[in-house]
N, C-alpha and C positions, 0 to 999 in steps of 0.2 A: 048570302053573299055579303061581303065587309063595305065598307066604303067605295067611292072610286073617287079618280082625282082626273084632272083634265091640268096639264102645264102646258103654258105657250111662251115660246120666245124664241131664242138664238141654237141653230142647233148646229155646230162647228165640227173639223175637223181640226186635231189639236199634234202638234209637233210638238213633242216634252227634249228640251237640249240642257242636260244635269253639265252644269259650268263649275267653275272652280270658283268664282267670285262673280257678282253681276257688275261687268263694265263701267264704270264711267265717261266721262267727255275725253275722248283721245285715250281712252285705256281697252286696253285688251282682256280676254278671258280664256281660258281656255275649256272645250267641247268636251265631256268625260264620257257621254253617249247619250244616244238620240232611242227617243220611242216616239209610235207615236198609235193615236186612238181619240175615238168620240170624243167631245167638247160641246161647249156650249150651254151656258145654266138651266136652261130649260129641260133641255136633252139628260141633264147632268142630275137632277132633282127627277125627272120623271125615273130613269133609271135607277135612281137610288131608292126611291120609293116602292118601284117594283121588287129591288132586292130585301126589303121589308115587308114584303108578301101585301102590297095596296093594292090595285086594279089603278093602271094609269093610261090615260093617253095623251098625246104630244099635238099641237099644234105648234108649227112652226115650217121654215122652208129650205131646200137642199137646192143643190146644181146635178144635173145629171151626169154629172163626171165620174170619174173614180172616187173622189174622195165621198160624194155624197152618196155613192153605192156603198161603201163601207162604214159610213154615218147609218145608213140606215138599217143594214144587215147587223150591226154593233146592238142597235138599239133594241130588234126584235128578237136576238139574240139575249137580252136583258128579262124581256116579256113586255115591251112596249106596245100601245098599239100604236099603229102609225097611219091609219086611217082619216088626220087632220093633217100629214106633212103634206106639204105639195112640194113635186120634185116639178123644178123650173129647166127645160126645156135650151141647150145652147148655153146655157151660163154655170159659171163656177160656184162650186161651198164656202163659205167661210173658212181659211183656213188662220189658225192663231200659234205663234211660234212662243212657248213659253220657258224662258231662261230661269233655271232654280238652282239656286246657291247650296251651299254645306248646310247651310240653317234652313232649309226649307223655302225662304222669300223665292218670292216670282215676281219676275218681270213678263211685259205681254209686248207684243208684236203682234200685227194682224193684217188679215184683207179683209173686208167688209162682205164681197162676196155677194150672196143673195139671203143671208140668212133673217131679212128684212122684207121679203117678198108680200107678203100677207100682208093684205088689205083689207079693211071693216067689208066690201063686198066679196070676200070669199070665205066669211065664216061662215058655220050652218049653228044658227041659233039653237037648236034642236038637242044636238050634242053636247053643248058648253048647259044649257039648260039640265041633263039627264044625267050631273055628275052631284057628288056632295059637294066636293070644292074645288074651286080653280085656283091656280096657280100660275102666278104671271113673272115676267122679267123682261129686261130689258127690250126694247119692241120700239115700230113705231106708235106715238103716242097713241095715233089718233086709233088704232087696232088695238091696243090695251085700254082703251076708253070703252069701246064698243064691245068688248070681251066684257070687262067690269061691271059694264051697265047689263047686261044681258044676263049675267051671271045675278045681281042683286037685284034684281025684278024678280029673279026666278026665286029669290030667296035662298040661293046656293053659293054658303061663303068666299072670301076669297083672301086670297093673300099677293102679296106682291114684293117684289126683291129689288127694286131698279137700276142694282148696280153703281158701276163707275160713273154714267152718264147722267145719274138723280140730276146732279144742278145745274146740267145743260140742256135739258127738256122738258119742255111743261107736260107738266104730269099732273095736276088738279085736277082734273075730270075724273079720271083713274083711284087717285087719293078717296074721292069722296064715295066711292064704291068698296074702297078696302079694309075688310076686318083686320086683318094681319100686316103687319108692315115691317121689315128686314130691312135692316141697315146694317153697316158694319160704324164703328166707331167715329171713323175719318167722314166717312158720308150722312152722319147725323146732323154734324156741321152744320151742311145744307139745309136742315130743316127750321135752323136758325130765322131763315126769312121766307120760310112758307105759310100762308095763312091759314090762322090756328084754322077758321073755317074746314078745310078739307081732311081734320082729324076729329072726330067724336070722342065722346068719353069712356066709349066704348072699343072702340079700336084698341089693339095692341101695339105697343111700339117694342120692336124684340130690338137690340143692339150686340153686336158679334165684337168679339175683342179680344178675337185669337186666344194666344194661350191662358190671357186672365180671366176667361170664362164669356159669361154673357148676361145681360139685363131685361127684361121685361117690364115696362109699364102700362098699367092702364088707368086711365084720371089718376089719381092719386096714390094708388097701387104701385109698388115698386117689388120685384122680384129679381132677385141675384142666386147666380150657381157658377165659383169659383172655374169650374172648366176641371179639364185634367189631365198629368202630367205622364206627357209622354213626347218622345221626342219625335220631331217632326222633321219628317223626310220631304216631303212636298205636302205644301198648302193650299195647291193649285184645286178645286173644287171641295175643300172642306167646309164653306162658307154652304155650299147647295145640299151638302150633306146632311149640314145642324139643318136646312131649313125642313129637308124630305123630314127627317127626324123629328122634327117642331108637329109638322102638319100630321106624320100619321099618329104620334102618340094624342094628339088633342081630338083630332077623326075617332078616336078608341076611347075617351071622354077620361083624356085625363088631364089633374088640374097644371096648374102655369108649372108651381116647383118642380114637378112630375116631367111637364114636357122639357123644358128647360136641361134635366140631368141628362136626358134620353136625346134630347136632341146635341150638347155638349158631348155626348158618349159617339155622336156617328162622325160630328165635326175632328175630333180627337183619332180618333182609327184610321179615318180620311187620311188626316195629317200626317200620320205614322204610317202611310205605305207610298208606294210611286204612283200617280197617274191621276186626274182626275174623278176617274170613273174607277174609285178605289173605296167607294162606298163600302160597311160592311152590309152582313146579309142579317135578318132576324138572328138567328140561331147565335152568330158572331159577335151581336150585340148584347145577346140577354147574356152572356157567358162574360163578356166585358164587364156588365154592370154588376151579374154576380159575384166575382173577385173582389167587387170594390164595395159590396157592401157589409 
């Protein structure tokens, strides 16, 4: 049996609305058409992962409505397991309305939903203990602390993405437990005034930068991989895509330049089709990267 991965965070239902321009203050756009389908980074990385043949499962939380029946039907549908979701009883999914332009940007809109439910008293240590790595995103703190720390007791890596919301949540508990760490460009910033403390020498610092590729640091180690060129339909989960792609090539013990190309190869395909859950599949990938070598 290969690896297995455990992701926990946000698991959404996602409304895709392909606009002609994104809006400004008192400006209009106009609607070219609507899809809609699974969201949410977690959801979004666990599934991409399984389309690259990993063994995944999902912690994270739905609403018993429609939306989060078809969140979850979507996921097991992928090869998920879903035996850490907890479907919340009377209450709604996350639902996030994404506007994307001719160029691929996105805008987000959103309800909050329940996709926050999970509490440090409703994990089962047992599980997050009996994977190789965990994989975190955006979450309440104090439940990616307690995943973190449970996960690096046990000696089972981990990585963590935190999103939009890095520099409005303390996340230093989390920090200190995390091998892998995914940022995008913009939200590096933010680490401007985190204390070196909750990064070792040893952590990786990946950085995402769209279409100019992406970076890797570790202490003093610096790795670069240009990205590649393809045009980009929607960028709406191509971020969770490089990460699934990060996590299973290094799972397969390959080095940074290696993860880096493979993980740029899923982020890029992403980008170049509709939907967030536009991950490709193994097969889809290796035949990407064999053209281009």
């Amino acid at each position: 049996m290969g690896p297995t991965v455990l992701a926990a965070g946000h698991v959404n239902w996602d409304v895709t609305l392909r606009v002609d321009r994104l809006p400004e203050a008192d400006g209009e756009a106009t609607i070219r058409s609507q899809r809609q389908s699974g969201g949410g980074s977690a959801a979004n990385v666990a599934a991409a992962l399984a389309g690259l043949e990993v063994e995944t499962g999902l912690i994270g939380s739905v609403g018993d409505d429609d939306n989060g029946l078809l969140a979850r039907r979507e996921l097991e549908e992928a090869g998920v397991a879903l035996s850490g979701l907890q479907v919340v009883e009377d209450a709604s999914t996350a639902v996030k309305y994404l506007l994307v332009d001719d160029t691929g940007e996105v805008s987000i809109l959103g309800t909050d939903g329940v996709n926050e439910a999970i509490e440090p008293s409703d994990l089962e240590p047992t599980r997050i203990r009996g994977v190789d790595h965990v994989h975190l995103t955006s979450q309440r703190p104090e439940t990616a602390s307690a995943i973190a720390s449970t996960a690096g007791d046990a000696g089972v890596t981990v990585s963590f993405d935190p999103g939009r919301r890095f520099g409005d949540r303390e996340y230093g508990e989390t920090l200190e437990h995390t091998d892998i760490l995914f940022v995008t460009d913009r939200e590096a910033t933010a680490l401007v005034d985190e204390p070196v403390k909750h990064r070792s020498e040893e952590q990786l610092l990946v950085t995402t930068s769209g279409d100019d590729g992406a970076t890797v640091r570790r202490g003093a180690e610096t790795y670069t991989h240009p990205g590649y060129d393809v045009t980009a339909t929607d960028t709406a989960g191509a971020g969770d895509a490089f990460a699934a792609g990060f996590i299973a090539s290094r799972l397969e013990g390959a080095d940074l330049e290696q993860a880096l190309e493979y993980a740029n190869a899923c982020g890029a395909l992403t980008a170049s089709r509709d939907g967030a859950r536009s991950a490709p599949t193994a097969t889809a990938l290796e035949e990407f990267l064999s053209e281009r070598s």
